[in-house]
C-alpha positions in Angstrom: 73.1 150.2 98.2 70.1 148.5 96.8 72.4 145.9 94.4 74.3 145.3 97.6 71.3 144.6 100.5 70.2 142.2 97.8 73.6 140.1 98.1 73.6 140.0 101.7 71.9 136.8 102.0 73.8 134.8 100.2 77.5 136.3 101.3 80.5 134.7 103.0 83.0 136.8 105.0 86.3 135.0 105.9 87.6 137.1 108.9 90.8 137.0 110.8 91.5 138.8 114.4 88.0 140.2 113.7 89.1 141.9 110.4 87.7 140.8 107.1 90.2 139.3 104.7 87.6 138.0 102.2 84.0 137.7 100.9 81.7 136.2 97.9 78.4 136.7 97.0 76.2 134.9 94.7 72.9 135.5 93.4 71.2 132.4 91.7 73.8 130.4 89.9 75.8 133.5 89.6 79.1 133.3 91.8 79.6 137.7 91.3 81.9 138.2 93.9 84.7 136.5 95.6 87.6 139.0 96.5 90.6 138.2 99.0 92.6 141.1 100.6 96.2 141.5 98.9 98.1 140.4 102.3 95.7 137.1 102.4 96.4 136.4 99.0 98.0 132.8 98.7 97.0 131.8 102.5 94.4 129.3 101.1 91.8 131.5 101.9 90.6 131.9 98.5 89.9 128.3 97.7 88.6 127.8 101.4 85.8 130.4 100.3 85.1 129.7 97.3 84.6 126.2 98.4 82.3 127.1 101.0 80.6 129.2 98.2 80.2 126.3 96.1 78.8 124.2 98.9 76.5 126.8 100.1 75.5 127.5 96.0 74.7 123.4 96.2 72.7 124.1 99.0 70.1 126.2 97.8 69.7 124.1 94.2 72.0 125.1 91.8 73.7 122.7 89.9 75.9 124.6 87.6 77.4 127.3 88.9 78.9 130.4 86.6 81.3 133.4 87.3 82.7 135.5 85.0 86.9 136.6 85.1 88.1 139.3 83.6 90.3 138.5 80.1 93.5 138.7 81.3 93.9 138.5 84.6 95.6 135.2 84.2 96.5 134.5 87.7 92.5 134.5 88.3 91.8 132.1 85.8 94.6 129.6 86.8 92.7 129.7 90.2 89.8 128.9 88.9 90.8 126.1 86.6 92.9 124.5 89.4 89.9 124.5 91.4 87.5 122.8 88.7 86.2 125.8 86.6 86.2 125.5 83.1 86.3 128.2 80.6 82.5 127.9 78.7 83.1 130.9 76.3 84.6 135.0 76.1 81.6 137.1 76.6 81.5 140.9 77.0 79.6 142.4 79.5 78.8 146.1 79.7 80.0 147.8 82.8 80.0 151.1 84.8 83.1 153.3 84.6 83.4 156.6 85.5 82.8 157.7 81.8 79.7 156.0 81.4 79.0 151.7 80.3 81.7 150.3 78.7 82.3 146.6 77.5 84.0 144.4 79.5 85.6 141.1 78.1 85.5 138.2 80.5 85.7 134.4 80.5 82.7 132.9 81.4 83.1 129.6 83.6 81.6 127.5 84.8 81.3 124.2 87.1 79.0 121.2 87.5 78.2 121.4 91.6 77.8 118.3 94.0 76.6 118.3 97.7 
């Protein structure tokens, strides 16, 4: 709850017929979240947030942004790149699982921010 009160000020919501089809959430120069709904998925309203994101990100300073994609998911990653990410480096994070931390590959991107 604590990890997630902490993201609300910096949080988009994309809603349609008052339901919400999408969010992001950053925290510094860190772009952590950015999720669209599976029926919303190709609408545009992933690359209308995350542009919003970036803007808002400009906004409050940061120059270089960075988000982190999970190795693999290819369809992400295309996203990304079409939108202006580049891939920096493969880092591996550890993350919470039902079994305890594990390590995470992911592609660590980023992208040079303008106003």
């Amino acid at each position: 709850m604590e990890r997630m009160t902490a993201l609300l000020q910096s949080t988009l919501v994309t809603e349609l017929n008052e339901e919400i089809v999408a969010f992001s959430a950053w925290r510094g120069h860190i772009l952590g979240q950015l999720y669209v709904a599976m029926p919303h998925r190709g609408t545009q309203a992933a690359s209308r947030l995350l542009t919003a994101s970036e803007i808002e990100m400009a906004k409050e300073g940061v120059t270089e942004s960075e988000l982190h994609c999970l190795v693999g998911n290819e369809r992400a990653r295309r996203f990304y790149e079409r939108m202006g990410w580049h891939n920096k480096e493969k880092i591996t994070e550890p993350v919470a699982g039902e079994h305890g931390q594990t390590d995470v590959p992911f592609w660590c991107m980023t992208k040079l921010l303008a106003i």
